[in-house]
Structure formats: C-alpha cells, structure tokens
C-alpha distance (Angstrom), angle and dihedral (degrees) to the residues before:
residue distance angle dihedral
X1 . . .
X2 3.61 . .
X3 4.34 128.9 .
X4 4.19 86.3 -100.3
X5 3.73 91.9 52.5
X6 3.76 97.2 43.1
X7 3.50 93.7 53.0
X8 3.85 86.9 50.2
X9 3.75 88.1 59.8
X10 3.70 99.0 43.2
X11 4.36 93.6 50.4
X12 4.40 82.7 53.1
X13 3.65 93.9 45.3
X14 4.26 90.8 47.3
X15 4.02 89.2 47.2
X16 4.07 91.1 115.6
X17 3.77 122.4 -138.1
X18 3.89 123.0 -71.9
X19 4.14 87.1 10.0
X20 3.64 122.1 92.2
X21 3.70 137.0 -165.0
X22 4.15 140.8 -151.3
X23 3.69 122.7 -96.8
X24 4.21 75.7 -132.1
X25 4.09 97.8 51.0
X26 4.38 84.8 47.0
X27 3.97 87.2 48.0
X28 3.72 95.9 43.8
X29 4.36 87.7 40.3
X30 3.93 79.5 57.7
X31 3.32 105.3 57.1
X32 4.01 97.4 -96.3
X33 3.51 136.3 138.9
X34 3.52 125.1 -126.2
X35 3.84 98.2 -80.5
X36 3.99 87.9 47.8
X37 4.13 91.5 87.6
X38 3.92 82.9 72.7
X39 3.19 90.3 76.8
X40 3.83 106.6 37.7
X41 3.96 90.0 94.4
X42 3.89 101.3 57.7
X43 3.79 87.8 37.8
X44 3.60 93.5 59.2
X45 3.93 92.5 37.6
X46 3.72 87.3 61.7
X47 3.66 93.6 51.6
X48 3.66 86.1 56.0
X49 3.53 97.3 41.8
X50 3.95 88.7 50.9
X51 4.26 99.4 46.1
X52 3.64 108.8 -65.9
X53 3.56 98.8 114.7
X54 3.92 96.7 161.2
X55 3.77 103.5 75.3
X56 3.71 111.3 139.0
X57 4.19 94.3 -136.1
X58 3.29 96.0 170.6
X59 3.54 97.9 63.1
X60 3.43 92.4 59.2
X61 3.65 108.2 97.7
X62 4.00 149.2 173.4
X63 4.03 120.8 -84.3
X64 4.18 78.9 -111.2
X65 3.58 97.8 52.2
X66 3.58 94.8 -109.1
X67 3.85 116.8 142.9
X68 3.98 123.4 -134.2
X69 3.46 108.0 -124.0
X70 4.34 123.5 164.6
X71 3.63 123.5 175.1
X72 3.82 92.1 -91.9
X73 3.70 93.8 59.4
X74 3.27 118.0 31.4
X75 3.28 110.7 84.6
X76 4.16 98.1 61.4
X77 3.99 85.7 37.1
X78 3.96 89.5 59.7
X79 3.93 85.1 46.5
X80 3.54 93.1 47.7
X81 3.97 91.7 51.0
X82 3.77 92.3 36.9
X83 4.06 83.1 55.0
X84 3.29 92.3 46.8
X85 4.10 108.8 45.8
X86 3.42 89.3 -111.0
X87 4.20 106.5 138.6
X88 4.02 120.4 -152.1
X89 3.55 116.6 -168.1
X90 3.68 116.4 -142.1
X91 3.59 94.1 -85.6
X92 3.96 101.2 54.5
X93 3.49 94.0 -89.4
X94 3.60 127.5 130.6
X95 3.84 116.7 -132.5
X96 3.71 101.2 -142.8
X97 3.26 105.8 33.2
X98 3.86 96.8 151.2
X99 3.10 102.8 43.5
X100 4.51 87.9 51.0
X101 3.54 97.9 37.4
X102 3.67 110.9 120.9
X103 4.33 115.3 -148.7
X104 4.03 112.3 -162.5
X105 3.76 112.4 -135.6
C-alpha cells in the first residue's frame, strides 16, 4: 500500500463516533488534490478486503451531507447511524450535518 493510501486509511479509522467526514476532507487530509476523493472508496475497500475490518464506512459521507445507501446496505447503515445519533432524513441526508461534521487537522 503506498504513503497516499495509508494516510487514506488512517483519516477513516480517526473519524470518531457519531461524527462523520467527506470522502473530499479524507482526500485533502491525505495529501490529495481535489480529484483524489475519487478514489477514497476503492482505497478503503481494499483495506477491507485485505484485513482492515474496522473502517467506519458509514461515516464517510457526500460533500452535501447525503448518505450512500443501496439495497444491500442500508439496513445495518441506518442501525449504525440510529446507534450512533446520527439523523438521516428521508432522502439520505443527514440533518445536522454542520454541527457533526468532523475536519482533520
């Protein structure tokens, strides 16, 4: 795994509980450029798929606020925000975004 893709994992894994951050904010925290947050998703996916099995995915979340949410997933990611204070509107968006969003120094 190379220094760009370690850092990647490291800003998911520091994403406290009941806060969430931007695929954007983790890029940028990284050492990325704006394009960078493209590739935040299948970086962390092979993590996962190679034994890093504590990735917070669900705190991972649109520039917007909105959630990503497919059939597959949904129901343990509503748990997991539920369980968390985390509040999704109807249309995948969380409520307090602002006030939850968590910014890496």
């Amino acid at each position: 795994m190379n220094t760009f893709s370690k850092r990647v994992v490291a800003c998911a894994l520091a994403i406290p509980y009941g806060r969430v951050s931007t695929y954007g904010r983790i890029a940028r925290a990284s050492g990325g450029g704006v394009m960078a947050s493209q590739s935040v998703t299948s970086i962390l996916a092979k993590a996962y798929n190679e034994g890093e099995k504590n990735i917070p995915f669900h705190r991972i979340v649109y520039a917007n606020g909105t959630v990503w949410l497919n059939e597959k997933y949904k129901k343990e990611r509503m748990k997991r925000y539920k369980e968390e204070g985390i509040e999704v509107d109807k249309n995948g968006t969380i409520k307090n975004f602002e006030k939850i969003l968590f910014e890496f120094r």
